[in-house]
C-alpha positions in Angstrom: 144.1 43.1 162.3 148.1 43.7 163.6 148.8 40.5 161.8 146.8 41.7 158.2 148.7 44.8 158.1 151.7 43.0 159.1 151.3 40.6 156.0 150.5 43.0 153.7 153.1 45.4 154.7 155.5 42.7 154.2 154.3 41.8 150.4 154.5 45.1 149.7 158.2 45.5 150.4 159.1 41.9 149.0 157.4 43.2 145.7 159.3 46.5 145.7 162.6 44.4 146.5 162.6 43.6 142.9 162.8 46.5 141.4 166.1 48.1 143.7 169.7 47.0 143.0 171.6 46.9 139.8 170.4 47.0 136.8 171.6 44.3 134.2 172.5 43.9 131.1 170.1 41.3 129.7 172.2 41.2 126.1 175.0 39.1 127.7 175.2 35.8 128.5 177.3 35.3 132.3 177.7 31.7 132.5 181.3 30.1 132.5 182.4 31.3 129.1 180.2 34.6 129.1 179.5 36.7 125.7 177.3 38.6 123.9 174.2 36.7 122.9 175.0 37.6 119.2 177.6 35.4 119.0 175.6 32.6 120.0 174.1 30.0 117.0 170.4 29.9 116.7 168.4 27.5 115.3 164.5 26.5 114.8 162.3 25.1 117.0 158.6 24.3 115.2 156.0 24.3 118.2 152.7 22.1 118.0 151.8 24.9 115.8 153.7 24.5 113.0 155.1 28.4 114.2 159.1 28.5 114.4 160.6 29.9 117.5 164.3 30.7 117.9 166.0 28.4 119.7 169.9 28.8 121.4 171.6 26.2 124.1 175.1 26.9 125.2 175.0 24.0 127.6 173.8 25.5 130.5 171.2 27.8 129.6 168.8 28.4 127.0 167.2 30.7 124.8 163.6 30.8 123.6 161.6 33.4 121.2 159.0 33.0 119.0 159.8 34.2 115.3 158.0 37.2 114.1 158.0 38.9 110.9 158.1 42.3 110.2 154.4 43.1 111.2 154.9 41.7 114.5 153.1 38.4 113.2 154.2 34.8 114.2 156.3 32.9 111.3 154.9 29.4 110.1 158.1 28.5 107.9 157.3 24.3 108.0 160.7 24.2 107.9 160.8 21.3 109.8 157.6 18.9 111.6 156.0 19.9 114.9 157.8 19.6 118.2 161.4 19.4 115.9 164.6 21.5 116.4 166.5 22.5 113.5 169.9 23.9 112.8 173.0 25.0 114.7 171.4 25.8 118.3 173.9 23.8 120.0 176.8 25.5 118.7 178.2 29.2 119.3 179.7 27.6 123.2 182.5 25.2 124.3 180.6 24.0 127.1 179.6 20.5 127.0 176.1 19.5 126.5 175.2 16.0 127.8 171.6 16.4 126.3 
């Protein structure tokens, strides 16, 4: 029983671990040449859908949201086929991407 209370009690504070320290800005990118997100390219990525989906890489890390108009509702440009990236997503950073 000593070692069920013991493993809950430690769950417990390894979930509330997560919510203490500070708080950060999720609008800014921190890798080696850190900016504002905005200032980032973004380009199109089509998913198996046919729905287009936002689509940054400044070399290191990347960026991912589905398009939505308006009304909250998923945009299906056909801007390009299925499982294609379109557009600029690679630029907006001077770090090298091998990929």
């Amino acid at each position: 029983m000593k070692f069920a209370k013991f493993t809950v009690l430690l769950a417990v504070v390894g979930a509330l671990s997560g919510c203490l320290g500070e708080k950060v800005d999720k609008t800014v990118d921190r890798g080696f040449d850190s900016k504002d997100l905005s200032q980032l390219k973004a380009g199109i990525w089509v998913d198996p859908n046919g729905c287009d989906h936002w689509i940054i890489d400044d070399g290191v890390e990347g960026y991912l949201s589905q398009r939505l108009d308006k009304y909250g509702k998923p945009v299906c440009s056909g801007v390009a086929p299925p499982n294609v990236a379109t557009g600029p997503f690679k630029r907006g950073s001077s770090f090298p991407d091998p990929i």
